[in-house]
C-alpha positions as CSV (number, residue, x, y, z in Angstrom):
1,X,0.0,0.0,0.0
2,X,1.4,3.3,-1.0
3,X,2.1,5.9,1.5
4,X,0.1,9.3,1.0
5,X,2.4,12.3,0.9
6,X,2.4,14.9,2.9
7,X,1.5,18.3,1.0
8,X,3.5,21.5,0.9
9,X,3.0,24.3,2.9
10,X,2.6,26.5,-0.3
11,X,-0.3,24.1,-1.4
12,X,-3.5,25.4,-2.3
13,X,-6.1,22.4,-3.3
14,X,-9.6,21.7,-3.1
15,X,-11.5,19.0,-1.2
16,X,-14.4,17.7,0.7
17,X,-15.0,19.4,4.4
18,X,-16.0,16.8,7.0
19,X,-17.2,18.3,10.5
20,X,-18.1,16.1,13.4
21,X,-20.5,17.4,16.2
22,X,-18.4,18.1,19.2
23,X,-15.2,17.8,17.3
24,X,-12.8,21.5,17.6
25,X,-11.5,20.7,14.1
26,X,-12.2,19.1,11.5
27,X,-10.6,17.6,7.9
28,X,-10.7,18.0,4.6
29,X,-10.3,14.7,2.3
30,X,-8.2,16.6,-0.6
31,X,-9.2,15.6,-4.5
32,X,-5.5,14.8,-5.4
33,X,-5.6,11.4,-3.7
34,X,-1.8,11.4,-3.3
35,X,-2.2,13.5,-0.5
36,X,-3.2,13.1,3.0
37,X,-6.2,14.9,5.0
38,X,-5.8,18.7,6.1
39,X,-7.0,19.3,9.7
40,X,-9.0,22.6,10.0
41,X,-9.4,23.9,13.4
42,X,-12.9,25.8,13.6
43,X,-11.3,29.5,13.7
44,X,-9.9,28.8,10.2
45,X,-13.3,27.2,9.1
46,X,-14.7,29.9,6.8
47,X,-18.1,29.6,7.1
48,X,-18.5,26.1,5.9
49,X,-20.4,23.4,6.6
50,X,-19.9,19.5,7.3
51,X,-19.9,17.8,3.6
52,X,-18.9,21.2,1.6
53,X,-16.7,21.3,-1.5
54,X,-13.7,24.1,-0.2
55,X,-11.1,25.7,-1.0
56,X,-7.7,25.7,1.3
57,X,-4.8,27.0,2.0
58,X,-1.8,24.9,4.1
59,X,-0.7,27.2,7.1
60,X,3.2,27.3,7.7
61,X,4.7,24.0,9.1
62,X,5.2,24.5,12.8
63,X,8.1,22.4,14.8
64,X,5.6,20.3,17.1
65,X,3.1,20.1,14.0
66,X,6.0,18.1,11.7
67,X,3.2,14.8,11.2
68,X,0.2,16.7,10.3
69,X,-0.7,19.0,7.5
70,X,-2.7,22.1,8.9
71,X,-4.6,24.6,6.8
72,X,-7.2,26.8,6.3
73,X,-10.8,27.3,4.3
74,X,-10.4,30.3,1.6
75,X,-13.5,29.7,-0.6
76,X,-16.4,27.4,-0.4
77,X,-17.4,26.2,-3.5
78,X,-20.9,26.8,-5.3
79,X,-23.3,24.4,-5.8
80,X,-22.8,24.3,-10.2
81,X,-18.9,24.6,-9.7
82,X,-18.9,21.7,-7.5
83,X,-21.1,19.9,-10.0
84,X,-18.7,20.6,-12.8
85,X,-15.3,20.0,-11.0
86,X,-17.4,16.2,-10.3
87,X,-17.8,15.9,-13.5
88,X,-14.1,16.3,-14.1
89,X,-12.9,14.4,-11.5
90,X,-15.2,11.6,-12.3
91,X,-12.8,11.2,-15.0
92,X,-9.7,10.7,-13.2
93,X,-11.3,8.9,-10.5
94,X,-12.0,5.8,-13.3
95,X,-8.9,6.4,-15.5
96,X,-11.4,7.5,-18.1
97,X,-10.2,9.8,-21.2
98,X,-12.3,11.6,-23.5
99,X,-9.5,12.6,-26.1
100,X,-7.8,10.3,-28.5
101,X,-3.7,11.3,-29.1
102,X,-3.1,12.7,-32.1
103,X,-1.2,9.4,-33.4
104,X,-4.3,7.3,-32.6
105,X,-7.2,9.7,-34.0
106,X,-4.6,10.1,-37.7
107,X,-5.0,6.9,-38.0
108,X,-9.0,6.7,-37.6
109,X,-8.9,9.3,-40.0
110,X,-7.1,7.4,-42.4
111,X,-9.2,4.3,-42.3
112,X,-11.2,5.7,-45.3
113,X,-8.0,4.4,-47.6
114,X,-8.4,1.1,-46.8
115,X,-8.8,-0.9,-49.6
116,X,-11.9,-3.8,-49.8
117,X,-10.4,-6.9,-49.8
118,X,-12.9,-9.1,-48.0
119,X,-15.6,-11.2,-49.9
120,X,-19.1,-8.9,-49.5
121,X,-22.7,-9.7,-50.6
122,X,-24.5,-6.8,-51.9
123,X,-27.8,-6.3,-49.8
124,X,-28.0,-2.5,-50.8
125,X,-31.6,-3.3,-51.9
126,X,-32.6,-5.5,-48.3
127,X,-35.6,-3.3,-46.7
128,X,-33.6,-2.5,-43.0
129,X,-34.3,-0.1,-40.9
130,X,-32.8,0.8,-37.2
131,X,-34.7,1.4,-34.5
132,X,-32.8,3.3,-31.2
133,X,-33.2,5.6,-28.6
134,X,-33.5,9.3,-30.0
135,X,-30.6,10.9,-28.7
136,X,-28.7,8.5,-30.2
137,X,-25.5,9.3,-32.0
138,X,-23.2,6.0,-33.4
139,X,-25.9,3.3,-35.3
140,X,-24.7,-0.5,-34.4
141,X,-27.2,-2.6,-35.9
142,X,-30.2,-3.1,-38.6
143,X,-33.0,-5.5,-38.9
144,X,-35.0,-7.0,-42.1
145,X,-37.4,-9.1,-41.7
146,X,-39.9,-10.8,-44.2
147,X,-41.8,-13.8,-44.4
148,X,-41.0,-17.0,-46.4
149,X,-44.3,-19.7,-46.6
150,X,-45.0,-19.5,-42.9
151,X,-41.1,-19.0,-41.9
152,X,-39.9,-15.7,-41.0
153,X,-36.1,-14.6,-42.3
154,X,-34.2,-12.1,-39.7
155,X,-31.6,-10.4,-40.8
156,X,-29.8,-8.4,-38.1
157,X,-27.2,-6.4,-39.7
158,X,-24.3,-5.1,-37.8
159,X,-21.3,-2.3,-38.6
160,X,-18.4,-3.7,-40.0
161,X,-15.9,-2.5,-37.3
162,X,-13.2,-5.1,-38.0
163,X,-12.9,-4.2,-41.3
164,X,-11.7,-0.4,-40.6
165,X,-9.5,-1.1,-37.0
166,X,-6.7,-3.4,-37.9
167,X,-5.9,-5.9,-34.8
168,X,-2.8,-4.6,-33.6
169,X,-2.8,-1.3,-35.1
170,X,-2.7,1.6,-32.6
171,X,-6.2,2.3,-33.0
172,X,-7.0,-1.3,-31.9
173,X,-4.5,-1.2,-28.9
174,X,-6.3,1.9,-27.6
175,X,-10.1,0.7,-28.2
176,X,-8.7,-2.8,-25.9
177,X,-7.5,-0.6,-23.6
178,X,-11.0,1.2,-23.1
179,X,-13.0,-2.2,-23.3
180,X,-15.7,-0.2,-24.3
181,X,-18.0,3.4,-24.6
182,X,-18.7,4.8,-21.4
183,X,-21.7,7.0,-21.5
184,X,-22.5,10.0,-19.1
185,X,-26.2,12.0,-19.3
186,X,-23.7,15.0,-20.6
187,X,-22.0,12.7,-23.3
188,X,-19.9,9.8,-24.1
189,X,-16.4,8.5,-23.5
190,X,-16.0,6.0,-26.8
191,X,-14.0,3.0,-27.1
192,X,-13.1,4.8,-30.8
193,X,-12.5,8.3,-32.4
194,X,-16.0,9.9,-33.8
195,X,-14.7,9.5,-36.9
196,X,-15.4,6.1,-36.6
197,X,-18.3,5.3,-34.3
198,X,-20.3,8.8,-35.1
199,X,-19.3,8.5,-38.8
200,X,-17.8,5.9,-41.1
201,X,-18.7,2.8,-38.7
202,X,-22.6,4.1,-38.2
203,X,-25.6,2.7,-39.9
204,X,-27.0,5.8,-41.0
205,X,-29.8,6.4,-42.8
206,X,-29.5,6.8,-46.7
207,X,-25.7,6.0,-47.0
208,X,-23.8,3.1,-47.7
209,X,-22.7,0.9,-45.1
210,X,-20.4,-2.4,-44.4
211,X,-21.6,-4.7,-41.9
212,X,-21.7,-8.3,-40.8
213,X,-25.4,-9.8,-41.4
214,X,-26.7,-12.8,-39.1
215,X,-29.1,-14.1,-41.7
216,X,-31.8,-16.5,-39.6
217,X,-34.7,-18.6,-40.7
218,X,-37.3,-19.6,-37.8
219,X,-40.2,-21.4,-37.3
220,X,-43.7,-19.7,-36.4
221,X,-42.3,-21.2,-33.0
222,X,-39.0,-19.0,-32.9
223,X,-36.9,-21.7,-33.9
224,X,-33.6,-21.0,-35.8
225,X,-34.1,-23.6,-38.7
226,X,-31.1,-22.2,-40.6
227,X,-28.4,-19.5,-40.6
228,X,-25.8,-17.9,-42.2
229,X,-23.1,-15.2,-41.5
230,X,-21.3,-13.2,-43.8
231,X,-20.3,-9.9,-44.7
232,X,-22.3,-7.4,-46.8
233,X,-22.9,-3.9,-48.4
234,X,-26.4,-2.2,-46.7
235,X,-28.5,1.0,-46.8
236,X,-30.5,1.7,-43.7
237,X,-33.5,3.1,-45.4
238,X,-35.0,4.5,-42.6
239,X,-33.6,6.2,-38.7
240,X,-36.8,5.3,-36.3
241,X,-36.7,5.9,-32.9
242,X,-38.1,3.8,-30.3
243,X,-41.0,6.0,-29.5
244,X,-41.5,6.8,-33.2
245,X,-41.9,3.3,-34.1
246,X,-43.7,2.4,-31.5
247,X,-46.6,5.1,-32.2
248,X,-47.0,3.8,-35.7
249,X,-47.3,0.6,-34.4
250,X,-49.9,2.1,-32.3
251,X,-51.8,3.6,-35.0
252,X,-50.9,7.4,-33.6
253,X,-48.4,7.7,-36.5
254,X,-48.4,7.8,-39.9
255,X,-45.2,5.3,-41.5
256,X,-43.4,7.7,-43.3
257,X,-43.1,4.7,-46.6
258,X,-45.0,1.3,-47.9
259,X,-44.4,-1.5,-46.5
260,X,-43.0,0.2,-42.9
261,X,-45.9,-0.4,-41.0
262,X,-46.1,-3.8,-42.1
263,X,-42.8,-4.2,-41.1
264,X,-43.2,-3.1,-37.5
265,X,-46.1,-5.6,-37.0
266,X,-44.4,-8.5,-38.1
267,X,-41.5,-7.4,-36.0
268,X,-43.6,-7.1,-33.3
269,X,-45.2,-10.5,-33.9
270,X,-41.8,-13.0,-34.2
271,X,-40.4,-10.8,-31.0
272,X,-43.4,-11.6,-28.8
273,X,-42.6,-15.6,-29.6
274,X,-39.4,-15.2,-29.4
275,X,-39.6,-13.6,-25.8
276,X,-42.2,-16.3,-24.7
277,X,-39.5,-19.0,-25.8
278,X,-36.9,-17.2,-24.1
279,X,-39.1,-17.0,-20.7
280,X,-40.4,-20.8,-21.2
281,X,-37.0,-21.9,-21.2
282,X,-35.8,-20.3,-18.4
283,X,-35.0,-16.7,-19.1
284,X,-35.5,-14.2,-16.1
285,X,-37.7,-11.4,-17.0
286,X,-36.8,-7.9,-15.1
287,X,-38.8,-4.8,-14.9
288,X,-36.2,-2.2,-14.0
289,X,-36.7,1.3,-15.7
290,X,-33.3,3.3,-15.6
291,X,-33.5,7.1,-14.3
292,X,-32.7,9.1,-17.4
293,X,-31.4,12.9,-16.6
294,X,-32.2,16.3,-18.9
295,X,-30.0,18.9,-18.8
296,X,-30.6,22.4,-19.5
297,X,-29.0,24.6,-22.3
298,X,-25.7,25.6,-19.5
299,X,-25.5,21.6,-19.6
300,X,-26.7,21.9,-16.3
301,X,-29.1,18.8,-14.9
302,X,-32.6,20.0,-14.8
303,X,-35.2,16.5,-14.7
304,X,-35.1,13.3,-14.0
305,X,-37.3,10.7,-15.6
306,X,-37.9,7.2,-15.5
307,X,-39.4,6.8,-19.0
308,X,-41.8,3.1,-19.0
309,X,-40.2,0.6,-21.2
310,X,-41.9,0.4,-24.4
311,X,-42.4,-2.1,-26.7
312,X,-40.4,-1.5,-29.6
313,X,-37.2,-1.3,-27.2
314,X,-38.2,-5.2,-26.4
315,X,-38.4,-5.9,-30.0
316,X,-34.7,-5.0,-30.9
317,X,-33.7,-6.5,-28.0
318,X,-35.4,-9.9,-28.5
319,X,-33.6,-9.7,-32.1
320,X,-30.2,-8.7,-30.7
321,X,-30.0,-11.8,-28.1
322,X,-31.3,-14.2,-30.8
323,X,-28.5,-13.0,-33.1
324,X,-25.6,-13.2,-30.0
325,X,-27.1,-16.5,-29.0
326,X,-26.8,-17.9,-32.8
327,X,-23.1,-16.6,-33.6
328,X,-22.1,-18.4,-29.8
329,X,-23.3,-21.8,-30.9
330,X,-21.8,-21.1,-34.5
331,X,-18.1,-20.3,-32.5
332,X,-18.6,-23.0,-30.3
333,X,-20.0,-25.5,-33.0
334,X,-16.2,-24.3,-34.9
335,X,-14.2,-26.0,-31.8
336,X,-12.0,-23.5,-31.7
337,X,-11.1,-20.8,-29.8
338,X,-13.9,-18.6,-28.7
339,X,-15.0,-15.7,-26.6
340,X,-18.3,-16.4,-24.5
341,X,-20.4,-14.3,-22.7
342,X,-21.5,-16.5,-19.1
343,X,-23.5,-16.1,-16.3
344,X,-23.1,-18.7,-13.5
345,X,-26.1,-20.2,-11.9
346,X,-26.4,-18.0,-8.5
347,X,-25.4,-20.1,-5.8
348,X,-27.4,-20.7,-2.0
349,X,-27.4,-17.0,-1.2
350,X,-30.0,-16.3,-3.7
351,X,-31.6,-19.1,-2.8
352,X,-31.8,-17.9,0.6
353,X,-32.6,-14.3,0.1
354,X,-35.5,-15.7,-2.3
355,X,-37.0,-17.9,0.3
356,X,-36.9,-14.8,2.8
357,X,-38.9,-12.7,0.6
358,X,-41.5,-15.2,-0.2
359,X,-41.9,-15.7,3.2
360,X,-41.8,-12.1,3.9
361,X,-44.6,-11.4,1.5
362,X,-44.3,-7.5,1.6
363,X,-47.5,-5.6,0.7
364,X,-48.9,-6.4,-2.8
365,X,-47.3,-10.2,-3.3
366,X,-49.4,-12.9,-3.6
367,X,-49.3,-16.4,-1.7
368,X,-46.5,-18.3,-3.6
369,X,-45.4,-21.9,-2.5
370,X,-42.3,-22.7,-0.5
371,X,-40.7,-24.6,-3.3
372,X,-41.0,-21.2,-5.5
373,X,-37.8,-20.0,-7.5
374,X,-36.7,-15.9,-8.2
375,X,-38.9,-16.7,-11.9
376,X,-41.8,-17.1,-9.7
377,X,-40.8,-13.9,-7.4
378,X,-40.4,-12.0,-10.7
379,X,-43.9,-13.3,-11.8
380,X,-45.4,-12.6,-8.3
381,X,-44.6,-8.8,-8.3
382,X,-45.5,-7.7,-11.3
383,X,-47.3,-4.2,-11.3
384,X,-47.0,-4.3,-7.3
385,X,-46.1,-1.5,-5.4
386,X,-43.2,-3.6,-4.7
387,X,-41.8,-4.6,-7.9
388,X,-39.1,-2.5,-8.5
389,X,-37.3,-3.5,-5.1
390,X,-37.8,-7.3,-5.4
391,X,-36.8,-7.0,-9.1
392,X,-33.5,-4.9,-7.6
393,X,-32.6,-7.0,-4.7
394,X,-32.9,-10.2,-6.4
395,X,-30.6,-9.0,-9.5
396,X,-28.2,-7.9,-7.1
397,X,-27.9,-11.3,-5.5
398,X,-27.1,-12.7,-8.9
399,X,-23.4,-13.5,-10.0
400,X,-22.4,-10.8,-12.4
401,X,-22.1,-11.8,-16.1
402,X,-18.6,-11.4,-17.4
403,X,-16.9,-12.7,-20.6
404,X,-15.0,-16.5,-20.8
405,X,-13.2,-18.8,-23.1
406,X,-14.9,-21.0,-20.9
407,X,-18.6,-21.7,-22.5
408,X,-20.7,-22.5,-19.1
409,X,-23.8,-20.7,-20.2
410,X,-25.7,-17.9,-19.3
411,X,-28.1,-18.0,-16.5
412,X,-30.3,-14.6,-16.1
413,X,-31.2,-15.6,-20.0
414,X,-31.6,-19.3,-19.9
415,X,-29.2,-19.8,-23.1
416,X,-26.7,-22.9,-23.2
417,X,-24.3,-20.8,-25.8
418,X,-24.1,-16.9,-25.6
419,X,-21.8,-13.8,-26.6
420,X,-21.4,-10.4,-27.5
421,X,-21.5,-9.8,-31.3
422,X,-24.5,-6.8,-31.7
423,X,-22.3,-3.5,-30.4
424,X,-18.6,-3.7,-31.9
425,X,-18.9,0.6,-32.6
426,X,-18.8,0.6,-28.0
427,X,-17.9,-3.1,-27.3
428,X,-14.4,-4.6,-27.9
429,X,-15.4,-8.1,-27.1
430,X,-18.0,-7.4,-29.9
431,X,-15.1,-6.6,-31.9
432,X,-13.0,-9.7,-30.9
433,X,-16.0,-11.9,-31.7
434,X,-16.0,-10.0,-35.1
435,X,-12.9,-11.3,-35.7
436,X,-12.5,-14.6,-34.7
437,X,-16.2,-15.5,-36.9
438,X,-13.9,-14.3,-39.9
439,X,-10.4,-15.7,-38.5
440,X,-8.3,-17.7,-41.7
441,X,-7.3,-21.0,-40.3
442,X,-8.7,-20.7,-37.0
443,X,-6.8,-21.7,-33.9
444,X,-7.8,-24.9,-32.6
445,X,-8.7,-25.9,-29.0
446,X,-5.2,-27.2,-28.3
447,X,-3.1,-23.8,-29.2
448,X,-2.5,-22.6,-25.8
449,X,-0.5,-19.4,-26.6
450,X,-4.0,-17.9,-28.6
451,X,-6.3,-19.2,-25.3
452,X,-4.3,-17.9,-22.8
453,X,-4.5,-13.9,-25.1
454,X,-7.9,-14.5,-25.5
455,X,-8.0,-15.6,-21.6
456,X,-6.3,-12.0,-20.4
457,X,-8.6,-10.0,-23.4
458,X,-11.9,-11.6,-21.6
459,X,-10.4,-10.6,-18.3
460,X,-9.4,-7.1,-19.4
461,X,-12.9,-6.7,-21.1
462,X,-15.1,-7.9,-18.0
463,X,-12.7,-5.6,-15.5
464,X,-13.0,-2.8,-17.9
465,X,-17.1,-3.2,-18.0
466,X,-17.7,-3.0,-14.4
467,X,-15.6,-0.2,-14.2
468,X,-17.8,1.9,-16.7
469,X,-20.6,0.7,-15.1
470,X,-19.6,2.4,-11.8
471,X,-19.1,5.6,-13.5
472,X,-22.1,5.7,-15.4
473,X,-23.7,4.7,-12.2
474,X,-21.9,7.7,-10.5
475,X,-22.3,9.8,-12.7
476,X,-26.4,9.6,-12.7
477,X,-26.1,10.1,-8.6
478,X,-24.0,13.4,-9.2
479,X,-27.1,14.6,-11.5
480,X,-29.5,13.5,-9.0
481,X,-27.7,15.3,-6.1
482,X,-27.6,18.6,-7.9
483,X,-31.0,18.3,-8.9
484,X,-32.6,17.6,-5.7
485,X,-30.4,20.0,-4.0
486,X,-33.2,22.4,-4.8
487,X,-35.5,20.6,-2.9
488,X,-33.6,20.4,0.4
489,X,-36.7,21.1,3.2
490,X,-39.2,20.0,0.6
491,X,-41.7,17.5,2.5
492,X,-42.4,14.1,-0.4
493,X,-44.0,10.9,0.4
494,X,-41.7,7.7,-0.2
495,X,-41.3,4.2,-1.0
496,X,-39.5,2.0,1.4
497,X,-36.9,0.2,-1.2
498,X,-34.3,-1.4,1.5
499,X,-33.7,-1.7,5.1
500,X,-30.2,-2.0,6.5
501,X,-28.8,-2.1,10.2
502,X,-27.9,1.4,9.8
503,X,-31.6,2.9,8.6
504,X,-34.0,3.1,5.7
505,X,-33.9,3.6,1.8
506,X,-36.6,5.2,0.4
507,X,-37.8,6.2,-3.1
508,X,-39.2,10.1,-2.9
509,X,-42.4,9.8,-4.8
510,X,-42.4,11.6,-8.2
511,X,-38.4,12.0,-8.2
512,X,-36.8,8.8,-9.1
513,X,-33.9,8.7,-6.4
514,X,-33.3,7.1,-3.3
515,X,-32.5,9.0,0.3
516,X,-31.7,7.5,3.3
517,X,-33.7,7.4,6.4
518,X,-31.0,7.0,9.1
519,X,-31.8,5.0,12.1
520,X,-31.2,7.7,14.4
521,X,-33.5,9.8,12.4
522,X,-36.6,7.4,12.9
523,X,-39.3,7.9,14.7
524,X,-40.1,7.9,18.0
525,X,-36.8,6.5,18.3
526,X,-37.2,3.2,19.5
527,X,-37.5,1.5,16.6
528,X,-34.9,-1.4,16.2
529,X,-33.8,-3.4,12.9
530,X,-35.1,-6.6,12.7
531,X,-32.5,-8.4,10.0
532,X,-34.9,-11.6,10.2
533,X,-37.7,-9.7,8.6
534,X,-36.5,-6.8,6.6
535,X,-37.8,-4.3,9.0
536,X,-37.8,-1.6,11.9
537,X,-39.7,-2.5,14.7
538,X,-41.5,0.0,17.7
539,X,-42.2,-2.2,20.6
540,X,-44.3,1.6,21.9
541,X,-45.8,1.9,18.7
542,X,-46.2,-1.9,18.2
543,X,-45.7,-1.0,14.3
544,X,-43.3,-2.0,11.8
545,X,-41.6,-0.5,8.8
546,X,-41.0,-2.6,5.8
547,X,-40.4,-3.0,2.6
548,X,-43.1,-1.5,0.2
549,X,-44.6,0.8,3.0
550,X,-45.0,4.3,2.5
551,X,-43.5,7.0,4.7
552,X,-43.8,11.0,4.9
553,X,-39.9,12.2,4.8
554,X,-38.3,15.7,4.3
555,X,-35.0,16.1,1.6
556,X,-32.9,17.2,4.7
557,X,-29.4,17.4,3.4
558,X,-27.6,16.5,-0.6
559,X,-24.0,16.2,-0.7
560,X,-22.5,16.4,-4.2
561,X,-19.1,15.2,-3.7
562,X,-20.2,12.1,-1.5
563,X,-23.2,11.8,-3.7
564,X,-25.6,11.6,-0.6
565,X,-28.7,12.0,0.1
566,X,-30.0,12.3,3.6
567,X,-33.9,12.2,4.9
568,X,-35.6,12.8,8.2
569,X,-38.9,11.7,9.2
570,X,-42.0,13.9,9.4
């Protein structure tokens, strides 16, 4: 473990102030990590308050003061700079860069040289359209779809990414060493240059396009009867969005061309037995909306929503899995060399926590039977009042899905064979997989020396996913913080969505975000956690607070940098 340093006395910094009650100083946790804490004693404190982003100064090192670093406050630091020195060191904090070097985004550039010298079919004249969300900006896939007798024929068309970033070329080292895009509700970090994954990589609309096609022929059932990959030449002929499509769908919108509407019904049709299949043979079926945040025209974050999931979004996902699940049983069926995307079946822990809830039953689940599994949970919640916290809890007792050589299956979708081929533009893996479907002479299962690269890539790629995941994560609690900042003594009714030892989460009605209720701040205070129920108990008030129940709560206190948000009871 490193050492921190000790700063200089000429050091001016900025940091997070942290006041206890009682305490006649207290610290500041400086941003540059390297350093250690700065004690403030309360005559130098400035005005500010316990959680505040400052401004210091270091006071002159005195003899008997040699071990400590001692300062004082010059500034306190407004609530939008705070929010957009976050947002920078957000950055740093995850090793993330949003500039390419100059050697790296040349070369990008110059990928529009490259010579075709790959076998192509021409589908310029195949009906495909994409369907996304409407802000946005790099197009991965396609979809045709038409019937043949009483089969339908997917195509699911996808950019051509290998063909522009050579492997081992120095835009390929630096899209590995990303793992993937990284995207923020102000923008996106890519795994590429614009160039590529705003412009020559994209699916737009109207312009020629390379991709890699995943032709499929199923069954009325959903049943892959045939396939074929390959590489081909497309047009998208038309940009939908997800609510676009889905109003024409809905008969609120007119289809802009012949033959679209038809097109979106018949999508809609093979997805809804595709998703049935999916469920029927063991697929988990989650109901988790994600809080999206608006900003204003300083870039400042002025809503959050949590838009319903729609139906179109179902559809192109339903295609997307069917297409990843198809390419991993063609890579597997190769025996060779192959990158897998797993999920391990969840071991006694869910099991447990499961069994608790059932037996729990919070407020709007219905009688299930002890044998029940999480499917039946899932199932049992739907459209209560507590779905969104069963759905949460259980998903966070699951493994975590993460990318193998190792083909054991993947559990949360009930596939035997599955992997990431759909998003090369913001997903190397995608790109790998890209690769090894086109690989000359592939590698066979006993070449150690390409497993044990394609080991450390999988590795890389599933370390470099959960840590984008954190700072998306993060970055959607800053926005939160600095929106309800406004609302700090505002009253709002809540959902209880956990209970922990040390208080209450709950979900303020209307606002999308979880506070927490600490215990100390329930009342009357005599309420005690109860870990084998889930709940606080009041042996005066002979009540108990669970999960699901509604409370009255004031926004007390938001604190940017720490990205809390504290409640009190009404």
């Amino acid at each position: 473990m490193k050492k921190k340093k000790r700063a200089e006395s000429s050091q001016v910094g900025t940091g997070v102030f942290k006041l206890k009650k009682g305490m006649s100083y207290g610290r500041i946790r400086p941003d540059n990590e390297r350093f250690c804490d700065v004690i403030i004693l309360l005559k130098e404190v400035n005005g500010a308050q316990d959680g505040d982003k400052v401004q210091y100064v270091l006071l002159p090192v005195v003899k008997r003061r040699k071990t400590a670093c001692f300062g004082k406050i010059t500034k306190v630091i407004s609530l939008t700079d705070t929010y957009f020195a976050e947002r920078k060191r957000l950055l740093g904090r995850f090793h993330l860069s949003e500039r390419f070097s100059e050697p790296v985004a040349s070369e990008a550039e110059k990928t529009v040289q490259l010579p075709e010298n790959k076998k192509r079919s021409d589908c310029r004249k195949a009906f495909c359209i994409t369907i996304d969300p409407v802000d946005a900006r790099d197009f991965d896939d396609a979809i045709s779809l038409k019937k043949v007798g009483k089969d339908f024929l997917l195509g699911v068309y996808i950019a051509d990414v290998s063909h522009f970033v050579e492997q081992g070329s120095r835009l390929d080292q630096e899209a590995g060493r990303r793992g993937l895009s990284v995207y923020f509700p102000w923008g996106v970090v890519p795994m590429l240059p614009e160039f590529l994954s705003e412009e020559r990589c994209s699916l737009k609309e109207g312009v020629e396009r390379k991709a890699v096609a995943c032709f499929m022929r199923l069954s009325p059932e959903g049943e892959v009867l045939q396939y074929d990959i390959e590489r081909v030449t497309i047009v998208n002929k038309k940009r939908l969005t997800y609510e676009g499509a889905q109003r024409i769908l809905e008969g609120k919108e007119k289809a802009a061309f012949p033959g679209l509407n038809m097109l979106l019904k018949r999508m809609g049709a093979l997805a809804r037995v595709l998703k049935q299949r999916r469920l029927a043979e063991g697929g988990l079926d989650f109901n988790l909306p994600e809080t999206r945040v608006l900003l204003d025209d300083k870039g400042l974050p002025d809503k959050l929503l949590q838009p319903k999931r729609i139906w179109t979004q179902s559809i192109i996902e339903e295609f997307m899995l069917m297409a990843n699940k198809v390419v991993a049983q063609h890579l597997e069926s190769r025996r060779s060399h192959s990158l897998y995307r797993i999920h391990d079946v969840p071991g006694l822990e869910l099991s447990e926590k499961v069994r608790k809830l059932i037996r729990l039953r919070p407020a709007g689940i219905s009688p299930l039977p002890a044998h029940a599994d999480c499917r039946d949970l899932l199932q049992a919640v739907r459209n209560s009042g507590v779905e969104k916290t069963v759905h949460k809890m259980v998903l966070q007792s699951l493994p975590k899905a993460r990318y193998s050589t190792n083909n054991r299956g993947h559990f949360g979708l009930g596939f035997d064979s599955y992997t990431h081929f759909t998003s090369p533009i913001r997903r190397y893996p995608d790109l790998l997989v890209h690769r090894l479907l086109f690989a000359e002479g592939t590698r066979s299962l006993s070449d150690k020396r390409a497993l044990v690269e394609l080991e450390r890539a999988a590795d890389h790629c599933s370390t470099a996913e959960e840590r984008s995941l954190k700072a998306e994560r993060d970055a959607v609690a800053l926005c939160v913080c600095y929106i309800l900042a406004g609302y700090v003594g505002q009253v709002f009714q809540g959902t209880v969505t956990g209970v922990a030892p040390f208080g209450i989460f709950i979900e303020l009605k209307d606002m999308g975000a979880d506070g927490l209720l600490h215990r100390s701040r329930i009342r009357p205070g005599d309420y005690e956690f109860e870990p084998d129920t889930l709940s606080y108990y009041s042996r005066s008030e002979k009540k108990s607070i669970r999960l699901g129940d509604m409370l009255t709560v004031r926004l007390d206190r938001v604190n940017l940098t720490l990205r809390h948000i504290d409640l009190a009871q009404v």
